[in-house]
C-alpha positions in Angstrom: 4.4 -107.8 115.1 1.4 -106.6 113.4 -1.6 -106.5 115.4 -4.9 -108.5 114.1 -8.2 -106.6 114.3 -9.2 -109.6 116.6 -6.0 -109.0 119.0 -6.9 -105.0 118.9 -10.4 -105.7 120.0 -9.4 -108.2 122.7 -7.0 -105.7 124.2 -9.3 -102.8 123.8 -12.2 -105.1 125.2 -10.1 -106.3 128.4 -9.1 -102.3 128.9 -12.2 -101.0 128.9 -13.9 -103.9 131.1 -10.7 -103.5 134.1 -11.0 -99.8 133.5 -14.6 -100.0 134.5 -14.3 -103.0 136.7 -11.3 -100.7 138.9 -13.7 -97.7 138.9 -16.1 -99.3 140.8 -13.8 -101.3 142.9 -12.2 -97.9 143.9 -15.1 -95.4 143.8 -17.8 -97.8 145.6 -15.6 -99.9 148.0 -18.0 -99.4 150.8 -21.4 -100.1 148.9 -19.6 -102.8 147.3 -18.5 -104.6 150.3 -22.2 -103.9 152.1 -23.3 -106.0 149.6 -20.8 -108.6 148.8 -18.9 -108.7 152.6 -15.9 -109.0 150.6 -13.0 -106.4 152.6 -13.6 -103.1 151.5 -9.8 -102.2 151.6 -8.8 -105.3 148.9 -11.7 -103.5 146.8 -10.1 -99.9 146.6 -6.7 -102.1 146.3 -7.7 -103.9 143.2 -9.5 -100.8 142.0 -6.8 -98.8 142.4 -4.4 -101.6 140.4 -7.0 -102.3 137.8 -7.0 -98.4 136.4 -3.5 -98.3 135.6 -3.8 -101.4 134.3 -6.9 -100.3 132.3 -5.0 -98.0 130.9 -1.7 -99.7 129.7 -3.7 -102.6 128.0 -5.7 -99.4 126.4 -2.6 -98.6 125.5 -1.5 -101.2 123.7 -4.1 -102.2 121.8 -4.3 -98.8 120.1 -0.9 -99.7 118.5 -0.5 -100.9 115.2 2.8 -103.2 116.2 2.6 -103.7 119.5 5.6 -105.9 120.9 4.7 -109.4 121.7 6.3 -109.0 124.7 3.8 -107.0 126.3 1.1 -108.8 125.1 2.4 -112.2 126.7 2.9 -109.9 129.5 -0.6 -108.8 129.7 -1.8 -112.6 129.1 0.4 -113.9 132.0 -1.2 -111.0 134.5 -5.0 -112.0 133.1 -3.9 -115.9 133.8 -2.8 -115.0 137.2 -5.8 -112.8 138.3 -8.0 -115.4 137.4 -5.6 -118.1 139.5 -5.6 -115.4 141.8 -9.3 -114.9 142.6 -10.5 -118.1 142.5 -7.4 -118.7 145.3 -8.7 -116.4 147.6 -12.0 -117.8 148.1 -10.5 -121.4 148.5 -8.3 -120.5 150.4 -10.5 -118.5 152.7 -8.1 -115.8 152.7 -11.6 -113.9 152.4 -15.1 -114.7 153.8 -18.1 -113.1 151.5 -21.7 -114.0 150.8 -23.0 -115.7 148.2 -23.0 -112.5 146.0 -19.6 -111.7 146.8 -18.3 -114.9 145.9 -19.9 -115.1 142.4 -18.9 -111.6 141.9 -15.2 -113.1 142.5 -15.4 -116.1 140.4 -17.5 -113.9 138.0 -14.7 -111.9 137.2 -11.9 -114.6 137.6 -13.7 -116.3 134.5 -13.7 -113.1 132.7 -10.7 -112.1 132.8 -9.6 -115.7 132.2 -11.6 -115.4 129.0 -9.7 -112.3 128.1 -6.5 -114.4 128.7 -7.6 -117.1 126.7 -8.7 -114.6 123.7 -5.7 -112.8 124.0 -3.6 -115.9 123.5 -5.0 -116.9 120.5 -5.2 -113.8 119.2 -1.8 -113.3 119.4 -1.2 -117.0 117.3 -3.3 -115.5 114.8 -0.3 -112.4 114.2 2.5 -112.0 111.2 5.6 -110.2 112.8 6.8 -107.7 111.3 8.7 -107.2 108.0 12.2 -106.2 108.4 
């Protein structure tokens, strides 16, 4: 398929945003979890899962065709994060502070948003001539 500007963008956007979001996670686990009481070894975990992540969605939205595939792919992993995040704080599978919590659901809604302009991004594509 061919990729819209609008689908580049929201790839490139998510990419840069986990690839930051991961170096932080990973790099400041410590200070991070001072502050938000959130566990600092599920803060280098998601760090260290965000970077590679970072760098595939990079990736991809560098590509002039990329396959819709990984782009549904990339969708259904932003859906589940979001699902994810908000689950662990109902489900008091973690206990954090008031900052830690909205630092959660902060980036649960984010990344949702990336899902959600993702998705109709990728409506918005013409596959490919063949």
């Amino acid at each position: 398929m061919n990729a819209t500007p609008f689908l580049r963008r929201a790839l490139l956007l998510d990419a840069v945003a986990s690839g930051a979001t991961g170096a932080l996670m990973l790099l400041a686990a410590g200070s991070l979890s001072g502050l938000t009481h959130l566990p600092p070894g599920l803060l280098r975990g998601a760090g260290a899962v965000l970077l590679p992540y970072a760098a595939f969605v990079g990736w991809l939205g560098l590509r002039a065709a990329p396959s819709r595939a990984m782009v549904l792919a990339v969708i259904a992993i932003n859906a589940l994060w979001a699902v994810d995040s908000v689950a662990i704080l109902a489900l008091g599978w973690v206990a954090p502070n008031a900052l830690g919590a909205a630092f959660v659901l902060a980036q649960a809604l984010v990344v949702a948003a990336f899902a959600g302009l993702q998705a109709a991004a990728l409506r918005g594509t013409q596959p490919l001539a063949a």
